[in-house]
DRENDO-1510 file (C-alpha; in Angstrom, 1 decimal, always signed):
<recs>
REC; n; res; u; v; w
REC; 1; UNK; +1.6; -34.9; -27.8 .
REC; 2; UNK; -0.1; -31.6; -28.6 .
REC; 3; UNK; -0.9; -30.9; -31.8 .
REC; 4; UNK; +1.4; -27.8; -32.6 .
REC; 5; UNK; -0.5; -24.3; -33.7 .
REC; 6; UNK; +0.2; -23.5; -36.9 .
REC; 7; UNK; +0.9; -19.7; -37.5 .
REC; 8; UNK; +1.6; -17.2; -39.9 .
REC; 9; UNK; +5.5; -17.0; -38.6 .
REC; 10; UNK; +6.3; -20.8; -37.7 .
REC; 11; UNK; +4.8; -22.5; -40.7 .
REC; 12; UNK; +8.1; -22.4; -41.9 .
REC; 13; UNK; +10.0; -23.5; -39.1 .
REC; 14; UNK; +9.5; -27.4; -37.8 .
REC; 15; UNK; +8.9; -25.9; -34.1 .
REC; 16; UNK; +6.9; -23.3; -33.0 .
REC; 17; UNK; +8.5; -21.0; -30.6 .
REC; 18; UNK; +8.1; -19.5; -27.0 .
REC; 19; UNK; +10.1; -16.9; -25.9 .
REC; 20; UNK; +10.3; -15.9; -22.2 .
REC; 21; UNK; +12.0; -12.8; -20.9 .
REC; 22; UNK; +12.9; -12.7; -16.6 .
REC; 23; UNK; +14.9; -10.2; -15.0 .
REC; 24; UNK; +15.5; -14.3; -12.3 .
REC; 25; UNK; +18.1; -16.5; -14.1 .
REC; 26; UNK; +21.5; -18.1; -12.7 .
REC; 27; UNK; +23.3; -17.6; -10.4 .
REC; 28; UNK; +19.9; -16.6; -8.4 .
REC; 29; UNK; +18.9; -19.8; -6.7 .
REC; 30; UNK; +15.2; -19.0; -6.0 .
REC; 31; UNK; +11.6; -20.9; -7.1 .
REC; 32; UNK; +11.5; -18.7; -10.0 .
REC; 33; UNK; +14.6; -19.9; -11.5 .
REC; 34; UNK; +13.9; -23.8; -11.0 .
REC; 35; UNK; +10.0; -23.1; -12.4 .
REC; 36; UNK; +11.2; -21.9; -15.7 .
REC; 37; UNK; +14.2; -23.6; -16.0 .
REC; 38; UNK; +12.1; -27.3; -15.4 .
REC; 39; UNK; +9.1; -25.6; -17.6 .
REC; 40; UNK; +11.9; -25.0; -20.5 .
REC; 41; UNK; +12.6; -28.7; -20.3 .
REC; 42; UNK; +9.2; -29.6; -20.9 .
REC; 43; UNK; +8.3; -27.8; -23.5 .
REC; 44; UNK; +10.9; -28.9; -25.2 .
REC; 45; UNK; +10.1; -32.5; -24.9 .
REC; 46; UNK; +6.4; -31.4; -26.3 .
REC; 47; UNK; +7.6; -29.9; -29.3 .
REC; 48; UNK; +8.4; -26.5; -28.8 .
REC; 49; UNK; +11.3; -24.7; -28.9 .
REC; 50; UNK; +12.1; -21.7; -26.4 .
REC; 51; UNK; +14.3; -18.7; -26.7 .
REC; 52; UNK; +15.1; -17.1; -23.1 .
REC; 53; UNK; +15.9; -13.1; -22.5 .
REC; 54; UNK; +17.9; -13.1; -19.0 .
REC; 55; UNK; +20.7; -10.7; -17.3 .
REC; 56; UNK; +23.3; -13.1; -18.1 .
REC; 57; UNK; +24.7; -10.9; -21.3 .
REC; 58; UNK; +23.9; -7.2; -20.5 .
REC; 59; UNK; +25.9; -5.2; -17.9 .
REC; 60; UNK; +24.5; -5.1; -14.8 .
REC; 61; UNK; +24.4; -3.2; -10.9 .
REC; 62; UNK; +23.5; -5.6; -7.5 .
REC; 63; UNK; +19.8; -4.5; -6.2 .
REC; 64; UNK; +20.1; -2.3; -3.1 .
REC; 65; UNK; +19.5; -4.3; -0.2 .
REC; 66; UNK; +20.1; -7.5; -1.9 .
REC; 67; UNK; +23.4; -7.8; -4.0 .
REC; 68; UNK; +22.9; -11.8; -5.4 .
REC; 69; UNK; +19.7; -10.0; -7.3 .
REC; 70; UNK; +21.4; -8.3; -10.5 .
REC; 71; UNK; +19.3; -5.7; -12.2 .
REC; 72; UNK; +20.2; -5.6; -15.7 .
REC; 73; UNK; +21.1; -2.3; -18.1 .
REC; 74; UNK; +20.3; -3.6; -21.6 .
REC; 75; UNK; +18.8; -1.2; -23.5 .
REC; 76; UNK; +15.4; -1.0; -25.2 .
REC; 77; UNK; +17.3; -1.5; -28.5 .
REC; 78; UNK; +19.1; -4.4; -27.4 .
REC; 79; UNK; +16.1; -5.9; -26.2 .
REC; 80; UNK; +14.0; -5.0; -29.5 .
REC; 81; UNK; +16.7; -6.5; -31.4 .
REC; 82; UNK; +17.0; -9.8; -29.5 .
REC; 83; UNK; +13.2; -10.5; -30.1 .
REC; 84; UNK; +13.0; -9.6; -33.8 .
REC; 85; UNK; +16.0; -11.8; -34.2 .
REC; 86; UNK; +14.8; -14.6; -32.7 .
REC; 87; UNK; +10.9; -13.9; -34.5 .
REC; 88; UNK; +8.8; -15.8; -31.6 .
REC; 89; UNK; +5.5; -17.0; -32.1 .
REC; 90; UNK; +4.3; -16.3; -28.4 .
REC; 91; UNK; +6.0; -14.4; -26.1 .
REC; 92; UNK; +6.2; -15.1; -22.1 .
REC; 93; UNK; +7.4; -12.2; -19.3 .
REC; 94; UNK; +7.7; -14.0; -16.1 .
REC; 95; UNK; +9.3; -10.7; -14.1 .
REC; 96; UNK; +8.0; -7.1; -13.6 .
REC; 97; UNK; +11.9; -5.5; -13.6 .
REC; 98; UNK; +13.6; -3.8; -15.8 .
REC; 99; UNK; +14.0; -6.7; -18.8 .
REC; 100; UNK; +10.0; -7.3; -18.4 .
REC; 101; UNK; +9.3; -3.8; -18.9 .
REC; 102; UNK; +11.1; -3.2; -22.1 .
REC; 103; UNK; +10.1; -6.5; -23.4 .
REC; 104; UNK; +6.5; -5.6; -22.4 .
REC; 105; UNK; +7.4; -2.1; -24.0 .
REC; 106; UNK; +8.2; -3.7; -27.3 .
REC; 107; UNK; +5.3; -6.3; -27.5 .
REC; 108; UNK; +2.9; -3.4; -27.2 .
REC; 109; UNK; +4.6; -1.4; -29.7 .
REC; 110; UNK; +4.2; -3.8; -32.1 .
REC; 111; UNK; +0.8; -5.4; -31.5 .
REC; 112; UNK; +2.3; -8.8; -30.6 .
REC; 113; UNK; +0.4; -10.4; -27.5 .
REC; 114; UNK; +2.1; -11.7; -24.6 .
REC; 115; UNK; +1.8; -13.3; -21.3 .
REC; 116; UNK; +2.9; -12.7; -17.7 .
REC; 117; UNK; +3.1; -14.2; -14.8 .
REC; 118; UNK; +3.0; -13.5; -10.9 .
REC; 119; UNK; +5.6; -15.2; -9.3 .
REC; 120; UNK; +6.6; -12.9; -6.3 .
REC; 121; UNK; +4.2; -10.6; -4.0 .
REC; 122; UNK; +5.8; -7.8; -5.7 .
REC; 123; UNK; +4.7; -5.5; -3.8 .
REC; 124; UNK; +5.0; -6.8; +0.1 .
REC; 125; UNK; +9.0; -7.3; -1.3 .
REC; 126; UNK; +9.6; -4.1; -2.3 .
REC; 127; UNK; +7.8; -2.4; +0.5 .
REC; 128; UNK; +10.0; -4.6; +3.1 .
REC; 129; UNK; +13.1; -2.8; +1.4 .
REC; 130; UNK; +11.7; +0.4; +0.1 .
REC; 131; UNK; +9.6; +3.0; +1.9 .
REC; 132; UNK; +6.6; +2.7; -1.0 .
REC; 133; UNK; +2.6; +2.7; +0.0 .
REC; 134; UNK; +1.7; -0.7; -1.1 .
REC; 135; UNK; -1.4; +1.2; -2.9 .
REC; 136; UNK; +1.1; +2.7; -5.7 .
REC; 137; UNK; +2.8; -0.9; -5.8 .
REC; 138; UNK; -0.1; -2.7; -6.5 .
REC; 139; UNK; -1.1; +0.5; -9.2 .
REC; 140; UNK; +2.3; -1.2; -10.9 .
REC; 141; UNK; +1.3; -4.2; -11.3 .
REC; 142; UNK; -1.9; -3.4; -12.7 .
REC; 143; UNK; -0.5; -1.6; -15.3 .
REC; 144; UNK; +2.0; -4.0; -15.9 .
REC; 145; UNK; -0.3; -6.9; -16.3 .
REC; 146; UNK; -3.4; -6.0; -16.9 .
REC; 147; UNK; -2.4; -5.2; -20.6 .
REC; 148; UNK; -1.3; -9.1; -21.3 .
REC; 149; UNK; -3.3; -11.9; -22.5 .
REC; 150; UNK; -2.8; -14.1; -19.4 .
REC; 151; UNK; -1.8; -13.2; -16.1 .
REC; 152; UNK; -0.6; -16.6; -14.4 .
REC; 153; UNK; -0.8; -16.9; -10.7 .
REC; 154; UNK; +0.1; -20.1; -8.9 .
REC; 155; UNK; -2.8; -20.9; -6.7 .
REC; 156; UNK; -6.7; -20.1; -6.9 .
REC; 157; UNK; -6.5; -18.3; -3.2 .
REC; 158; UNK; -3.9; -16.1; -4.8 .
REC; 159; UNK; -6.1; -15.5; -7.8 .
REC; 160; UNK; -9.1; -14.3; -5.9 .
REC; 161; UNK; -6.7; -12.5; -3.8 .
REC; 162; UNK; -5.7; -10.5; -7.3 .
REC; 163; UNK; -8.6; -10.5; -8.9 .
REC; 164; UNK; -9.9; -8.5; -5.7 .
REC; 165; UNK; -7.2; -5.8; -6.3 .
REC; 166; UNK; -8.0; -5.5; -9.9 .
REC; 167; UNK; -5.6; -7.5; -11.8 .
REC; 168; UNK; -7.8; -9.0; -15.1 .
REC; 169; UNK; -6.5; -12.3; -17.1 .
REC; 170; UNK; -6.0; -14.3; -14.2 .
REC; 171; UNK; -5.2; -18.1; -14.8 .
REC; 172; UNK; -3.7; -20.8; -13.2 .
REC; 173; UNK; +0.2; -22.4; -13.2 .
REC; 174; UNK; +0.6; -24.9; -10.5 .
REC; 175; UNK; +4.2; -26.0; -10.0 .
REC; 176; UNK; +5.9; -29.6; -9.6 .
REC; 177; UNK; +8.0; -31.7; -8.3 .
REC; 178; UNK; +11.1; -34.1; -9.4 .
REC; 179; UNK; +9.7; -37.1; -7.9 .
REC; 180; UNK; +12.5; -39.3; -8.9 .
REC; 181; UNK; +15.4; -36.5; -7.1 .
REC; 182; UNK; +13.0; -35.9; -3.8 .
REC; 183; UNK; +11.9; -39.0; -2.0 .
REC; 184; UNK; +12.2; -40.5; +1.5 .
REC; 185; UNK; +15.2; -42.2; +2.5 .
REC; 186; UNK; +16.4; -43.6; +5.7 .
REC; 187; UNK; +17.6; -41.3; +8.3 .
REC; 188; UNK; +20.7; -41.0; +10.4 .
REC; 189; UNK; +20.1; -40.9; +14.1 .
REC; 190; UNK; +22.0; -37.4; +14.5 .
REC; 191; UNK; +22.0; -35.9; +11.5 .
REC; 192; UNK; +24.4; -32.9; +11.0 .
REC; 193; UNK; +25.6; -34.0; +14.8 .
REC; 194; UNK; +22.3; -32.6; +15.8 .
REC; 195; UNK; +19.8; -34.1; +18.0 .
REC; 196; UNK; +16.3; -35.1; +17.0 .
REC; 197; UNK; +13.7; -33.9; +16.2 .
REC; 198; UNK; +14.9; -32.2; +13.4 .
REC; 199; UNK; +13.0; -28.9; +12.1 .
REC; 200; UNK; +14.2; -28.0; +9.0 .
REC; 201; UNK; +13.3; -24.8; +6.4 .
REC; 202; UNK; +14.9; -24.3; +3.0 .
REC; 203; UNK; +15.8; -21.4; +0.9 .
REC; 204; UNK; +16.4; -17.6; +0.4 .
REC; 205; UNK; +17.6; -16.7; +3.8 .
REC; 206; UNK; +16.3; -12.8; +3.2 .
REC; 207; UNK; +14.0; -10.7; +5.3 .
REC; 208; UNK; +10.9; -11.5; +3.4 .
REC; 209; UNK; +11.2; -15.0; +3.9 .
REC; 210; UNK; +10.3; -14.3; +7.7 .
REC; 211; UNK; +13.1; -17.0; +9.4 .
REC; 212; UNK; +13.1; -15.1; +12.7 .
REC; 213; UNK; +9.2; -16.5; +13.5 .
REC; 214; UNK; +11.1; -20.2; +13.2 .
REC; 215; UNK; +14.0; -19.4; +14.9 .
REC; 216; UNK; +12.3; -17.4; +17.7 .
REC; 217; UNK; +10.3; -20.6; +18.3 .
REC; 218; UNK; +11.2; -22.8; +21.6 .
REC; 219; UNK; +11.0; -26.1; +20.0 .
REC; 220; UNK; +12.7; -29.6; +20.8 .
REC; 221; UNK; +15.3; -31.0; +18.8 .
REC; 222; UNK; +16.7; -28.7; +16.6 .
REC; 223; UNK; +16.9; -26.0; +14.2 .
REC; 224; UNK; +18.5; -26.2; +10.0 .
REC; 225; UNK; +18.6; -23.6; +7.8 .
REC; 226; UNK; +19.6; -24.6; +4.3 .
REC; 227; UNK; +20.1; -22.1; +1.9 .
REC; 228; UNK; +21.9; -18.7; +1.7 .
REC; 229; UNK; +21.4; -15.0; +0.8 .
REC; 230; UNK; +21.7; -11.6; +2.4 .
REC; 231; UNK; +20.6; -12.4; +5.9 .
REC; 232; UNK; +22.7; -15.1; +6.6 .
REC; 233; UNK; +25.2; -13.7; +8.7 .
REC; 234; UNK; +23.1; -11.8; +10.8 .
REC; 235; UNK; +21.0; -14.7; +11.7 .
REC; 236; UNK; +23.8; -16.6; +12.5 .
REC; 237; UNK; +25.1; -14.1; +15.2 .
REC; 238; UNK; +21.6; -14.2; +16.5 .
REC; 239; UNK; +20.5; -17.7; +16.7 .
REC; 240; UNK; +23.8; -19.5; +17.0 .
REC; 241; UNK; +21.8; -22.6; +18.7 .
REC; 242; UNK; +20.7; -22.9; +14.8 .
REC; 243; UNK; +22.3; -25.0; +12.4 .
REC; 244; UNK; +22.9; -23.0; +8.8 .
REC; 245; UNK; +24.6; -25.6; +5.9 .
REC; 246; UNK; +24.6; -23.2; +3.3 .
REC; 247; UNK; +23.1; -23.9; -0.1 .
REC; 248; UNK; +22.9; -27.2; -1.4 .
REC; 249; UNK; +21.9; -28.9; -5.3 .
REC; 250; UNK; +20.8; -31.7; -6.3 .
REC; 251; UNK; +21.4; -35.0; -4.5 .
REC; 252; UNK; +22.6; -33.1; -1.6 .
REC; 253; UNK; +19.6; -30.9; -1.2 .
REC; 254; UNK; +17.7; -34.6; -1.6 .
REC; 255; UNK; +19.4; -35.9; +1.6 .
REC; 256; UNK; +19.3; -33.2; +3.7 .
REC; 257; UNK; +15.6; -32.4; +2.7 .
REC; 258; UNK; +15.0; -36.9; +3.7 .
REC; 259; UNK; +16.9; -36.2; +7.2 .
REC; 260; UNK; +14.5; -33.6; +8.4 .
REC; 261; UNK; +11.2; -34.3; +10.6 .
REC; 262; UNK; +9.7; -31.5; +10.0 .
REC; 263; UNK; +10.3; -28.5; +7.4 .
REC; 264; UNK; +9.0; -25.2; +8.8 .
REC; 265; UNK; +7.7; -22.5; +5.8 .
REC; 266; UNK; +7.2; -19.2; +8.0 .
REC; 267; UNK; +6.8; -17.2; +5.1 .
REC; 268; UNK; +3.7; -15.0; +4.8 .
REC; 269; UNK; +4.7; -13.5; +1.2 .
REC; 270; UNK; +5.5; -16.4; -1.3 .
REC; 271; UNK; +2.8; -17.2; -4.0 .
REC; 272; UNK; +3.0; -20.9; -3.7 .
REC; 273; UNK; +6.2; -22.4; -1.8 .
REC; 274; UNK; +8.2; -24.8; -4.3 .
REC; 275; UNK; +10.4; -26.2; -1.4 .
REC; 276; UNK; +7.0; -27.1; +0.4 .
REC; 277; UNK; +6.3; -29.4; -2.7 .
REC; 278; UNK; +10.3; -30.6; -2.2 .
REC; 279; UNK; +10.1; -31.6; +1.6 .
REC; 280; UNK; +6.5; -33.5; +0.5 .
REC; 281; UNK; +8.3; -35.5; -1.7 .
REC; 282; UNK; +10.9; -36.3; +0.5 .
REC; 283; UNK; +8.7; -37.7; +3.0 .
REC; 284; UNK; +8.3; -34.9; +5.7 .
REC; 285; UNK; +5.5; -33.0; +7.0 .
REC; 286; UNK; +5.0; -29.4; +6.5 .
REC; 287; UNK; +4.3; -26.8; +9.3 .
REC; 288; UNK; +3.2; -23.1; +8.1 .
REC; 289; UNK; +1.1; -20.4; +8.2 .
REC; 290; UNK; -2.6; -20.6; +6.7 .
REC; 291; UNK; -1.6; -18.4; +3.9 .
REC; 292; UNK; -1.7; -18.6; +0.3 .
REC; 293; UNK; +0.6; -21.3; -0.6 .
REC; 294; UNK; +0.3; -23.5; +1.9 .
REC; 295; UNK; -3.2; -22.9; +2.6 .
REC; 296; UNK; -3.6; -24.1; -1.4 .
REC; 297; UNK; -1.3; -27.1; -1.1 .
REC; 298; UNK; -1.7; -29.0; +2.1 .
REC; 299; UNK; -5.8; -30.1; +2.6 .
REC; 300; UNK; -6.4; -30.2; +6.2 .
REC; 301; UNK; -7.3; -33.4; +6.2 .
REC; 302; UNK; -4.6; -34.5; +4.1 .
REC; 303; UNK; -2.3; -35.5; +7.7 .
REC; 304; UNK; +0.3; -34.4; +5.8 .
REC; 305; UNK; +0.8; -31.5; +8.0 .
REC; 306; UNK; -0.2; -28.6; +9.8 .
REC; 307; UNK; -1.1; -25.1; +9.3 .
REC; 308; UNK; -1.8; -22.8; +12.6 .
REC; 309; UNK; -1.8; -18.7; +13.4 .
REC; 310; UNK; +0.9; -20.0; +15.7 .
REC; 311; UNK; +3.9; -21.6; +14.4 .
REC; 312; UNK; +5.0; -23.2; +17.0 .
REC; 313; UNK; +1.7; -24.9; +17.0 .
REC; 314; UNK; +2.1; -26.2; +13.9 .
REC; 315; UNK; +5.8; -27.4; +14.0 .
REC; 316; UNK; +4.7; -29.4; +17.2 .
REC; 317; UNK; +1.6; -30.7; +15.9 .
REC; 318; UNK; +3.9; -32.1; +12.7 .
REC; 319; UNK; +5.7; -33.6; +14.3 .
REC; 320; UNK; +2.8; -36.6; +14.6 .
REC; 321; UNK; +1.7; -35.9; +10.8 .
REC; 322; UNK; +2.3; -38.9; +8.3 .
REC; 323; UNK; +5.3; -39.2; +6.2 .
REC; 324; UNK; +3.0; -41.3; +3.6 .
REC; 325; UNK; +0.8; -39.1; +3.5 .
REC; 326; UNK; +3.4; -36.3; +2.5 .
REC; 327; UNK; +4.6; -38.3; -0.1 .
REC; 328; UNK; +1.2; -39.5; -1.3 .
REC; 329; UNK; +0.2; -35.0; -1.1 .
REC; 330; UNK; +3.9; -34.6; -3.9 .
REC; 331; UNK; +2.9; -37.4; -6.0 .
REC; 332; UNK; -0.4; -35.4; -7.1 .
REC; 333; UNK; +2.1; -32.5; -9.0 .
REC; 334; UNK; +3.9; -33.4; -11.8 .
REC; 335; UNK; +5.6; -31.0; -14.3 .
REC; 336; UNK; +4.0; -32.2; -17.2 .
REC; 337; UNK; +0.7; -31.6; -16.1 .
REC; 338; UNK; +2.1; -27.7; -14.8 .
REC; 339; UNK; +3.8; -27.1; -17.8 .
REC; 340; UNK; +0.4; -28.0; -20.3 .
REC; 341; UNK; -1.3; -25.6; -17.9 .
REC; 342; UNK; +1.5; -22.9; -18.9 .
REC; 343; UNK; +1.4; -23.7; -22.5 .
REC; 344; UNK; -2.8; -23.3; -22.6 .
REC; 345; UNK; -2.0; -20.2; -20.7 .
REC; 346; UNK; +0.4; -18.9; -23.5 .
REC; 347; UNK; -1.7; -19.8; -26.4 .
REC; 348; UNK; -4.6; -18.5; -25.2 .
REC; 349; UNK; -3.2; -14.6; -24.5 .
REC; 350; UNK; -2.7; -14.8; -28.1 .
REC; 351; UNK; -6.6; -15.6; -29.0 .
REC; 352; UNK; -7.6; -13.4; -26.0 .
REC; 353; UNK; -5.5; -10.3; -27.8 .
REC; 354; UNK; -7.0; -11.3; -31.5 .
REC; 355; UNK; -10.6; -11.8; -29.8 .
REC; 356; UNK; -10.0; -8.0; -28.4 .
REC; 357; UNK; -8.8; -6.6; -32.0 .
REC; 358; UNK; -11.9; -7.9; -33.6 .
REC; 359; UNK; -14.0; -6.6; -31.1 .
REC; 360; UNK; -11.8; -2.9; -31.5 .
REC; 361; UNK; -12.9; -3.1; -35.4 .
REC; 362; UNK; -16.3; -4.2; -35.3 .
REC; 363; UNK; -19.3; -1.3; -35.6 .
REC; 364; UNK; -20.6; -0.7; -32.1 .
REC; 365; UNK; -24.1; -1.9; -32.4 .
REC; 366; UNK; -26.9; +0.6; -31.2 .
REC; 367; UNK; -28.9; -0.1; -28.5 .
REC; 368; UNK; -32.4; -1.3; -29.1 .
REC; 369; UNK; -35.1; +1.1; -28.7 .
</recs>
C-alpha cells in the first residue's frame, strides 16, 4: 500500500484526505460519473479518505439544450464553507462549470493547490449548443487550468493535442474496467428479436455523440442503441429500422454489451471512450473513428478492431476482428493501476505549487557577465 504523505493538516487525522468537486454526479449517467465514482472506491481501499462537492444539495436549473445536465446555484459562500469544514489535504476539480469555478475560486484565494482534470472536449460541446468561436473556448480552459498543479488528460494523443493549444501541467489518467461485471458470455441467436449481425453503441444519445454517422450507415444485421438522453426521441422517429432499449446498469448493461458483434463508437469529441473499454471486456470488437480515444486504445495490430475515415469500413471490417483479442486488449486496464496514476497526479500539483512558491521567494540571480 502507499505509504500515506504526512502533512501539516492530516497528522492528526488517521487518513489523509482528497476532496474532489464536479459540477457530473447522479442521476447523470455519463463516463465522468462512473470514473470518479470507481476512483472514490479505490482510494478508499488505499488509505485515503475522500470528501465530494456535487449538485446534489444546492438548488439548481436544467442546462439549455440538455435538461438531464443540472447546473448548480450554490453560492461562493457555500462552497467556501463546505471546504474549510471538511479541511482537505489535496483538493481535485474534475469539471470546468459553475461548482469548479468557485471551488477553483477559493483554492486560489487561499494558496491551497489543486488539480484538474479534462474529461470532456469542452469546447467542441459547447460550441455544438452554443454559437461560441472555439478560440475564446479554448481561452477558457486555459485560464481554468493552467493555474492548477496537474492538468489530467486521459490519453497521450489528447495531451499533445492540449499541450499544442497551450494548456501546461499535462499528465496522464487512463481509465479501467470491471473485469469481473464485463466479460463474454454466450449469445442468443436473435437477440432483442433482432437478426444478426448485431452492431451495437452505448451511451449518451446527445448530438455530440455523433449517432446519425452509425445510423446513416447500410450495414447487415442490425442496429442497438442502448442508452438515453436528449436525442432520443428524435432518432427514434428517424431511424425506426434501429433498435433503442433505453438505459441499462449493471448486469443488464453486461448482457446486452456480450450479445452484440460489433459496438460502433462514432464519436469524434470524447477524450477516451469508457464504453469502448466495456464492449472489450465483453468480448466484442470495436469499430470507430481514428480519433483520440480510440486511436489511443485499440493498436492496430491488436485484431481487436478497426478504425477507418469511413465507418462503415470499420463496422464491416469488425465484424472478422477477434473476440479474444478484445478481451485480452480490457484485461491490460485495471482501476488500481488508473487510480495510482490519479493519486501521483494529486500529490504531485501540491509539490509543483510549493516548487513554484519557492522559486516566487528566491532572489533572482543576475546574469553572468
Amino acid at each position: 500500500m502507499r505509504r500515506r504523505p504526512a502533512t501539516r493538516e492530516n497528522s492528526d487525522r488517521a487518513m489523509p484526505k482528497i476532496m474532489i468537486v464536479t459540477d457530473a454526479w447522479h442521476p447523470q449517467v455519463n463516463g465522468v460519473v462512473r470514473s470518479i465514482e470507481t476512483t472514490n472506491r479505490e482510494l478508499a481501499a488505499m488509505g485515503y479518505e475522500v470528501a465530494m462537492i456535487t449538485p446534489k444539495p444546492f438548488p439548481s436549473i436544467p442546462m439549455p439544450t440538455y435538461p438531464e445536465i443540472r447546473l448548480s446555484l450554490a453560492t461562493y459562500g457555500q462552497i467556501a464553507r463546505r471546504i474549510e469544514a471538511e479541511k482537505p489535504d489535496f483538493m481535485h476539480i474534475a469539471t470546468e462549470g459553475p461548482l469548479g469555478l468557485m471551488a477553483r475560486r477559493w483554492c486560489l484565494k487561499k494558496h491551497m493547490p489543486f488539480s484538474t482534470s479534462y474529461h470532456t472536449r469542452f469546447p467542441e460541446y459547447v460550441r455544438t449548443r452554443v454559437p461560441v468561436p472555439l478560440g475564446w473556448l479554448y481561452a477558457y480552459v486555459r485560464w481554468f487550468h493552467n493555474r492548477g498543479g496537474a492538468c489530467m488528460v486521459a490519453t497521450e494523443s489528447l495531451r499533445r493535442e492540449l499541450a499544442a493549444k497551450g494548456i501546461a501541467n499535462l499528465c496522464l489518467w487512463s481509465r479501467g474496467i470491471d473485469l469481473a461485471l464485463f466479460h463474454p458470455r454466450p449469445q442468443s441467436d436473435q437477440p432483442f428479436g433482432l437478426t444478426r449481425p448485431i452492431f451495437m453503441t452505448v451511451g449518451r444519445v446527445a448530438v455530440e455523440k455523433n449517432l446519425p454517422a452509425f445510423l446513416d450507415l447500410d450495414l447487415p444485421g442490425s442496429k442497438v442503441v442502448v442508452g438515453d438522453g436528449p436525442a432520443r426521441a428524435e432518432l427514434e422517429a428517424r431511424y425506426p429500422d434501429a433498435h433503442f432499449t433505453g438505459v441499462k446498469f449493471g448486469e443488464d448493461l453486461a448482457r446486452a454489451y456480450a450479445e452484440a458483434d460489433v459496438f460502433v463508437f462514432p464519436s469524434k469529441t470524447d477524450t477516451f471512450g469508457n464504453t469502448i473499454l466495456e464492449a472489450l471486456a465483453s468480448g466484442i470488437p470495436v469499430a470507430a473513428y481514428p480519433v483520440t480515444g480510440p486511436a489511443d486504445i485499440i493498436p492496430e495490430a491488436s485484431g481487436a478492431g478497426a478504425l477507418d475515415e469511413d465507418l462503415g469500413k470499420a463496422c464491416l471490417a469488425a465484424l472478422s476482428r477477434s473476440r479474444e483479442e478484445a478481451r485480452h486488449l480490457a484485461e491490460g486496464f485495471t482501476w488500481q493501476a488508473a487510480t495510482k496514476q490519479f493519486l501521483d497526479n494529486v500529490i504531485e500539483a501540491k509539490t509543483q505549487a510549493k516548487r513554484r512558491r519557492l522559486s516566487l521567494r528566491l532572489p533572482v540571480r543576475p546574469a553572468d557577465a
